[in-house]
C-alpha positions as CSV (number, residue, x, y, z in Angstrom):
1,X,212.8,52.5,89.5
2,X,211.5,49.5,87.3
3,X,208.3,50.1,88.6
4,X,208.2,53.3,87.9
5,X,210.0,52.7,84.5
6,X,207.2,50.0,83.3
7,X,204.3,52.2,84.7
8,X,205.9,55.3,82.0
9,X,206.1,52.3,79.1
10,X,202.6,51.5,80.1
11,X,201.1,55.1,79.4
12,X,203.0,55.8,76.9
13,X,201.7,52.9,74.9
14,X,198.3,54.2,75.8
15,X,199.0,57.6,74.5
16,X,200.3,56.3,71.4
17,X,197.0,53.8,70.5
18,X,194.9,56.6,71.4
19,X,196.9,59.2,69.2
20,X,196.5,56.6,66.3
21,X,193.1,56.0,66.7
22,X,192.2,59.5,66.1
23,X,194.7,59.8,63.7
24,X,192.2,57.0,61.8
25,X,189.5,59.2,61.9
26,X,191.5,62.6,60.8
27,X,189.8,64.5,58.2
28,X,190.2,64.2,55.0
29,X,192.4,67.2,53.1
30,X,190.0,68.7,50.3
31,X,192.2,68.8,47.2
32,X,191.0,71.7,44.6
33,X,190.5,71.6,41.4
34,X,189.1,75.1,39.6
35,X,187.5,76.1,36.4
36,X,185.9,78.6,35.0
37,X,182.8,77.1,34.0
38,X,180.8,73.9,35.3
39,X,182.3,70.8,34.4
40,X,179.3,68.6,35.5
41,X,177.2,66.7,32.6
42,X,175.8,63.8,35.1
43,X,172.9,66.0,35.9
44,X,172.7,68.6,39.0
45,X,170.6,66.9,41.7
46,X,171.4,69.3,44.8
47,X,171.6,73.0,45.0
48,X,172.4,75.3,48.0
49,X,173.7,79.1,48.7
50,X,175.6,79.2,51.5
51,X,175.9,82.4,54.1
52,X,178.4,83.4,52.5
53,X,176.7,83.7,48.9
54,X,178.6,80.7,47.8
55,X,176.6,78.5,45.3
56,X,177.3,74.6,45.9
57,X,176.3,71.8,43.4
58,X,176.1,68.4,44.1
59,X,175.8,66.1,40.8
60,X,174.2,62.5,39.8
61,X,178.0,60.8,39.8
62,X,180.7,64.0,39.8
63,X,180.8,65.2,43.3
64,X,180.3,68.5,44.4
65,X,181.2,72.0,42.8
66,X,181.0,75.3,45.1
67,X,181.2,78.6,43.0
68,X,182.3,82.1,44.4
69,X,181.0,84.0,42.1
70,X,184.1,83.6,39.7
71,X,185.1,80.0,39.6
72,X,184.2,76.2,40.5
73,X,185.7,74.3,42.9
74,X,185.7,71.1,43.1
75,X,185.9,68.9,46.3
76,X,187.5,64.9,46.7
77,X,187.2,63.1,49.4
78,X,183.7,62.3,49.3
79,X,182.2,58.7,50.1
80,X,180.8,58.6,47.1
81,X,180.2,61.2,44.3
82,X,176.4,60.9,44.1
83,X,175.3,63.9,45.9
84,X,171.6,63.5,47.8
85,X,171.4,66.9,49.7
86,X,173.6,69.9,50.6
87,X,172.7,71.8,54.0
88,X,174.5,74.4,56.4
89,X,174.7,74.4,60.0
90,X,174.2,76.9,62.6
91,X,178.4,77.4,63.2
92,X,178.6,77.6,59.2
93,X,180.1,73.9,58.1
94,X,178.7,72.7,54.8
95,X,176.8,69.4,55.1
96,X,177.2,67.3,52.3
97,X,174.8,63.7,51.7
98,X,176.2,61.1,49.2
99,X,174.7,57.7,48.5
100,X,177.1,56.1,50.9
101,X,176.8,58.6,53.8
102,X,177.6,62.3,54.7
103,X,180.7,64.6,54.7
104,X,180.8,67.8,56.5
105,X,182.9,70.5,55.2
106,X,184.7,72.9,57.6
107,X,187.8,75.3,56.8
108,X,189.1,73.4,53.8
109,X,188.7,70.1,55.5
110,X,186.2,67.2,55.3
111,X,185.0,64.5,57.9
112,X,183.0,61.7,56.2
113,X,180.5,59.6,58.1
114,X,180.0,56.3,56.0
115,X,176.4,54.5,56.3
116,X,176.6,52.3,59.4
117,X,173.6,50.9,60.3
118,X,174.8,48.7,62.9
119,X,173.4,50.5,66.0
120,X,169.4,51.3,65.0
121,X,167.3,53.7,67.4
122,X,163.4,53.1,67.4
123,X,163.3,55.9,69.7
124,X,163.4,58.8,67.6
125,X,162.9,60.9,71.0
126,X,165.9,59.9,72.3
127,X,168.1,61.8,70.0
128,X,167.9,65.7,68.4
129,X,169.2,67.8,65.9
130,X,168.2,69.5,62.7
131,X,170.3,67.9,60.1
132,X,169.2,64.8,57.9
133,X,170.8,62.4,55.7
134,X,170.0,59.7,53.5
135,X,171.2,56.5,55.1
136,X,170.4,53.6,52.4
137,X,167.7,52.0,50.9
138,X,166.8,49.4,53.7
139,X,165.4,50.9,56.8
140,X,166.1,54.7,58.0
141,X,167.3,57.8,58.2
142,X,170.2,59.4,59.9
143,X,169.8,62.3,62.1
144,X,173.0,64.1,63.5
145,X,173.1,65.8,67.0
146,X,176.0,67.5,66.6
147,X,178.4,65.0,67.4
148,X,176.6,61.5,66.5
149,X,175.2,60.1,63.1
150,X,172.2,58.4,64.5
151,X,170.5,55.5,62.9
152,X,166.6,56.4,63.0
153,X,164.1,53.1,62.0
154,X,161.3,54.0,60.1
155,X,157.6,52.4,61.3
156,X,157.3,50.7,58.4
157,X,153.9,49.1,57.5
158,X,154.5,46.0,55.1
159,X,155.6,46.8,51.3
160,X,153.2,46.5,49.1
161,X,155.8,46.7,46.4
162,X,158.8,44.7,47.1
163,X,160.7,47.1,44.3
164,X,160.3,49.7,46.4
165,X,162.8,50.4,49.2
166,X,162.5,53.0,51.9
167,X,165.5,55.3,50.7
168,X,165.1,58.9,51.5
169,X,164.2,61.3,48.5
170,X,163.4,64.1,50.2
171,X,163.1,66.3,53.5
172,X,161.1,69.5,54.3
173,X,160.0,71.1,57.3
174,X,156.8,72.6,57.5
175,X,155.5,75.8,59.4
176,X,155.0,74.3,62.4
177,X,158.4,72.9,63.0
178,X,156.8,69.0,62.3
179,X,159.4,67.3,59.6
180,X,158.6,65.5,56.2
181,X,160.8,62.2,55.1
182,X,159.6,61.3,51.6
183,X,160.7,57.6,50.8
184,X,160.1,55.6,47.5
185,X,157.7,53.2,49.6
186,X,155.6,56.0,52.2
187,X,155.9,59.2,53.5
188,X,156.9,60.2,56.7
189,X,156.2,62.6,59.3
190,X,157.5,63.9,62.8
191,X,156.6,66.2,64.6
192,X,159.4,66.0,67.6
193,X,157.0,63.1,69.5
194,X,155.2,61.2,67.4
195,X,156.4,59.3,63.6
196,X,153.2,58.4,61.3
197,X,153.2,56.6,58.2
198,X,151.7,57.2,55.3
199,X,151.4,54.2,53.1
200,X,149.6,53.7,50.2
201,X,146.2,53.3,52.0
202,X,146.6,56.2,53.7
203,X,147.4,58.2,50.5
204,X,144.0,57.3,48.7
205,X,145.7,55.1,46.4
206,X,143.5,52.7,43.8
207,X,144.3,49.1,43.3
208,X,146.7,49.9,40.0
209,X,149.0,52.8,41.4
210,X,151.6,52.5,43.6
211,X,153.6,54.7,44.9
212,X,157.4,55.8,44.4
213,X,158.0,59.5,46.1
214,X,160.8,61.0,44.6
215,X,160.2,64.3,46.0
216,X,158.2,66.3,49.0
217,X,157.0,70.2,49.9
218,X,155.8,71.4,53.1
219,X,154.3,75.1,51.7
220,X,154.0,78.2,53.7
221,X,150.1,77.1,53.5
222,X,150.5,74.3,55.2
223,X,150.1,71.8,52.2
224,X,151.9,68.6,51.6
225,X,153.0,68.3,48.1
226,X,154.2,64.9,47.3
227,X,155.6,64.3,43.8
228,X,155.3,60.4,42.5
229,X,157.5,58.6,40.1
230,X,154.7,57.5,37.6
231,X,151.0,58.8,39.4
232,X,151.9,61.9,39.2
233,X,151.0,64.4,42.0
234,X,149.5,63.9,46.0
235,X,148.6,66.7,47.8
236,X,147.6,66.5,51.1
237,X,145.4,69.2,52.8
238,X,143.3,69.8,55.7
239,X,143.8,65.5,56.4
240,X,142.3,65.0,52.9
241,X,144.4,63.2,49.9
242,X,143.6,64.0,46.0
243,X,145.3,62.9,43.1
244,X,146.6,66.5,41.9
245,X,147.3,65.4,38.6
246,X,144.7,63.7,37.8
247,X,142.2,66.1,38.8
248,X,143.6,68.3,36.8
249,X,143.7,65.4,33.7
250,X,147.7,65.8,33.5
251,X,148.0,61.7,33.6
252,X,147.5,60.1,30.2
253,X,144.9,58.0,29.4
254,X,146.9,55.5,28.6
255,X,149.5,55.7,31.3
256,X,150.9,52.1,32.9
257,X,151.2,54.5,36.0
258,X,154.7,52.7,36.4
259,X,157.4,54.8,35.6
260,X,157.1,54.6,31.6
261,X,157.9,57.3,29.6
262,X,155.1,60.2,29.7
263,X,153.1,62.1,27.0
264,X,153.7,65.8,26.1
265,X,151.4,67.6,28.6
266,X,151.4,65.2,31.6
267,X,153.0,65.7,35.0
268,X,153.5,62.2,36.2
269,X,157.3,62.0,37.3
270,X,157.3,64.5,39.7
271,X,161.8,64.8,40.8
272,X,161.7,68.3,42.6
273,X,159.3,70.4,44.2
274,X,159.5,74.1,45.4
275,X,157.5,77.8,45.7
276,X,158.8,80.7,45.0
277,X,158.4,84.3,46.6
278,X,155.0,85.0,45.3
279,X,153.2,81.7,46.8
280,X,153.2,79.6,43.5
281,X,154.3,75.8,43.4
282,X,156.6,74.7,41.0
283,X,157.1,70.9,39.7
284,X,160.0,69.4,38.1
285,X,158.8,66.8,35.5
286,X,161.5,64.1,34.2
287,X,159.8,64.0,31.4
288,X,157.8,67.3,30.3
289,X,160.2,70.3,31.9
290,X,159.0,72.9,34.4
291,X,155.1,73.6,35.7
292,X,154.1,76.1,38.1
293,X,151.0,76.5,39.7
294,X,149.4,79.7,40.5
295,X,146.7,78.6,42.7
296,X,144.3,78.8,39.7
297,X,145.9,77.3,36.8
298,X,148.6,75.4,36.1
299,X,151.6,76.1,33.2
300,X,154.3,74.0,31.8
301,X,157.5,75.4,30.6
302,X,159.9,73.7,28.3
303,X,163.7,74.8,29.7
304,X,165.7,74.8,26.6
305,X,164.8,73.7,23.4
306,X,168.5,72.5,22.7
307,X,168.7,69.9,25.8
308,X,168.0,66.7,24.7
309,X,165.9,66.2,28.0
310,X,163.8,68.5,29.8
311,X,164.2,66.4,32.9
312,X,164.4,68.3,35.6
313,X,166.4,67.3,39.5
314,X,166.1,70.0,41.3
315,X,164.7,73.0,42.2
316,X,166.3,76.1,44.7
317,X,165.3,79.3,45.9
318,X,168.3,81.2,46.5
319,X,168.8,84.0,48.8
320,X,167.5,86.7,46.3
321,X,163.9,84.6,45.7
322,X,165.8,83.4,42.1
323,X,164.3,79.9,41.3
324,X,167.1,78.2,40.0
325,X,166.5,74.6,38.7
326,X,169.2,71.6,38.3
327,X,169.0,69.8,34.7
328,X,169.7,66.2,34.0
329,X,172.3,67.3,31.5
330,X,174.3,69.6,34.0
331,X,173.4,73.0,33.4
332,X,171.9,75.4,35.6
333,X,169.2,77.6,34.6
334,X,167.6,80.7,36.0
335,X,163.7,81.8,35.8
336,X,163.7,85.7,34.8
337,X,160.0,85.7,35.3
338,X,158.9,84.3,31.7
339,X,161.6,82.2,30.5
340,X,164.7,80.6,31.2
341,X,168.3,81.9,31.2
342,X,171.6,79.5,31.5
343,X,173.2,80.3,34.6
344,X,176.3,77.8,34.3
């Protein structure tokens, strides 16, 4: 009987640390707040549609809003309120990438999945899936199979700017299935075997520009557009590199090529990069507003006169082909095929 008694004790206990332990790890409640209009000023740096039609904005440093069409909620919980990327996955959850790791929203409910970098994989092949997050500025990416955030270690050739930090900016995939990681220091690319660098060297570069990628496009052509923080645009095509902006004199004579503020006319500070439905590519300048580019010629918009910056974050085609662009003030504007119209 004491046996019997101690062996219950003994598996009870185990029950019980077992039942704490995933009570640790219990999601987060998602605590609402609503309004009628967008409450973010910090500047819109992520923009999805959902399969549902639901809008979601992620912001510089307010979290995330998700609008159904009448009002804005607004999400806590989050591991931190800068928002990187939004994404959906196949059974519908809402995958949300901070600056200190991902959240993944599901029935009013969030699981967050701080940056832990404390088990690396230099195997890329050894892991799968389709989502991927930002997972600090030292050395990776994170790549979720479903059930795992895995830690992904970048080939990294040496730095030739110590500034610069391999932090993801960007992801896009092309036509061919092969995947994209922009980073400030190089670009990256995987095509399910094989991960290849492309450093400065590889990119053409000349002895005074360096590069700081802030954004990357995969086209349905199969060019690589990469947009630069101070020398303006790379595009890659047919394994030749050209200076897009320069060849096209948008980078000012007198341009440090650093990051410093640009000239009216000049796309150097490339933050967003889409095409829309008819095949044109679209640039979102930090410093000179909107430029798309027809194939032929290329034309800059201004968004709104009454911003006091035309710097633009992010750009989005939503489910009806509307380009949609994020501002660094916090609205949300809408091409109507010759100008812009405020959304939210």
């Amino acid at each position: 009987m004491i046996y019997l008694l101690t062996l219950l004790t003994l598996n009870f206990s185990c029950v019980e640390k077992k039942s704490t332990e995933k009570e640790t790890n219990r999601p987060e409640l998602v605590v609402n707040q609503k309004t009628d209009t967008l409450k973010f000023t910090s500047g819109i740096r992520a923009i999805f549609q959902d399969s549902k039609g639901n809008y979601w904005f992620g912001s510089h440093n307010e979290g995330v809003s998700v609008y159904n069409g009448k009002s804005f909620d607004y999400l806590t919980g989050l591991p931190d309120n800068q928002i990187r990327s939004i994404q959906e996955d196949k059974n519908g959850k809402i995958w949300i990438g901070t600056s200190k790791g991902a959240s993944v929203y599901d029935k009013g409910t969030l699981t967050n999945y701080p940056i832990k970098n404390n088990e690396p994989k230099q195997e890329w092949n050894e892991t799968n899936g389709d989502l991927w997050f930002y997972a600090g500025e030292e050395d990776g990416i994170y790549r979720f199979d479903g059930q795992h955030m895995n830690y992904l270690i970048f080939p990294k050739s040496k730095n030739e700017n110590p500034g610069n930090a391999y932090g993801v900016t960007g992801v896009s995939k092309d036509k061919n299935g092969k995947v994209w990681i922009a980073t400030y220091a190089a670009l990256f690319s995987y095509d399910g075997k094989v991960v290849t660098i492309f450093d400065g060297k590889k990119l053409n570069l000349k002895d005074n520009e360096l590069l700081h990628i802030r954004s990357v496009l995969a086209d349905s052509k199969g060019r690589i557009w990469i947009g630069n923080n101070g020398i303006g645009v790379l595009l890659m095509e047919a394994n030749a590199v050209i200076n897009f902006s320069e060849k096209h004199h948008l980078i000012h004579p007198t341009s440090q090529r650093r990051g410093d503020k640009s000239q009216p006319g000049t796309l150097e500070h490339i933050f967003a990069i889409e095409e829309d439905a008819e095949g044109n590519i679209w640039f979102g300048d930090r410093d000179t507003g909107a430029w798309k580019y027809d194939g032929k010629k290329l034309t800059n918009y201004q968004i709104d006169p009454k911003l006091n910056t035309q710097m633009i974050w992010s750009i989005y085609k939503d489910q009806n082909k509307n380009l949609i662009f994020g501002m660094a003030e916090g609205g949300i504007y809408k091409f109507n095929g010759k100008t812009f119209d405020k959304q939210f």
